[in-house]
C-alpha positions in Angstrom: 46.5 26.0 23.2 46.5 22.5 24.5 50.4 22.2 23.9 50.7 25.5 26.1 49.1 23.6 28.6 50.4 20.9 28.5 54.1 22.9 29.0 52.5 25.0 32.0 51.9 21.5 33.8 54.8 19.7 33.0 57.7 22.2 32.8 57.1 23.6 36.4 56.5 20.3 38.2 59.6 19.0 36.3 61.8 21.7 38.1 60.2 21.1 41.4 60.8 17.3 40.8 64.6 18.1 40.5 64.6 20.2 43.5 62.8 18.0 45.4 64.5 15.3 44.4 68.0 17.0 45.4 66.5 18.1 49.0 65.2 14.5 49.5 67.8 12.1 48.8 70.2 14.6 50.5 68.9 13.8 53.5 67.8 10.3 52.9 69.8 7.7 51.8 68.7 5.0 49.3 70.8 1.8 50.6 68.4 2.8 53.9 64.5 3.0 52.9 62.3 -0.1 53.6 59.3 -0.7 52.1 56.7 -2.2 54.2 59.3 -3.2 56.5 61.4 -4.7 53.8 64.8 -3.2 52.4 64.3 -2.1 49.2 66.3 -4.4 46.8 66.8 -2.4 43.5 70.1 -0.7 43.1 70.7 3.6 44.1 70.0 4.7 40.8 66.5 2.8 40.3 65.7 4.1 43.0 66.9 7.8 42.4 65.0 7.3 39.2 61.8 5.9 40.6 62.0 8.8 43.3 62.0 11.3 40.9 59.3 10.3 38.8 56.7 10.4 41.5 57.7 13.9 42.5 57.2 15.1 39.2 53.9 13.4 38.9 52.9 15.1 42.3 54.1 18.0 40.7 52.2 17.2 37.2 49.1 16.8 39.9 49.7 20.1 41.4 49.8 22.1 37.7 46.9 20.4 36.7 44.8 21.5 39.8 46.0 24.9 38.9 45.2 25.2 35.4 42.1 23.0 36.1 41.1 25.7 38.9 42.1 29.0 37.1 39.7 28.6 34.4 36.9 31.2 33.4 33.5 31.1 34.1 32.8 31.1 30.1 35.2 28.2 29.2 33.4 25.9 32.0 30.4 26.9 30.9 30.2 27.2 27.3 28.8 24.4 25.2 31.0 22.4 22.9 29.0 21.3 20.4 28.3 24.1 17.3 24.7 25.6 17.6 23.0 23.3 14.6 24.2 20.4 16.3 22.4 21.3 20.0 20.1 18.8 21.5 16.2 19.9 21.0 15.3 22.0 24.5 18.4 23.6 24.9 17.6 27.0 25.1 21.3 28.5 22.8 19.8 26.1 19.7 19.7 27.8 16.7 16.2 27.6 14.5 13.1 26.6 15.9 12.6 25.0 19.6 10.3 21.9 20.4 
């Protein structure tokens, strides 16, 4: 389950990273950006590469939300530990209470 969700974060943020990154650099061109006023001094494909991580890590950030978000009110809910192993007072313990 955790693999699953793992590929619905990273698998759709890494295809919006490529088509961002192909919109973006299309209309931008690297020998051009500054930084804090300051040409950038690493070479095109650094920072092609650079680029193109942080959109998929946007993207990673997006998914996340989402799968963070679309979860049920049982799975936010529910406690993790088994019943036996419950703190005394809380009311789903198994055995006698107090």
């Amino acid at each position: 389950m955790l693999t699953q969700r793992i590929a619905w974060i990273l698998w759709p943020a890494f295809l919006v990273a490529c088509a961002i990154e192909v919109v973006f650099f299309t209309l931008f061109d690297p020998a051009d950006m500054q930084l804090l006023g300051e040409p950038l001094e690493a070479s095109r494909m650094a920072i092609y590469s650079v680029g193109f991580f942080v959109f998929w890590a946007l993207g990673a950030a997006s998914s996340f939300l989402t799968c963070f978000l679309q979860r049920s009110p049982w799975e936010v809910n529910r406690c993790p530990l088994p019943a036996t192993q419950r703190p005394d007072g809380c009311p789903k313990r198994e055995g006698p209470c107090c």
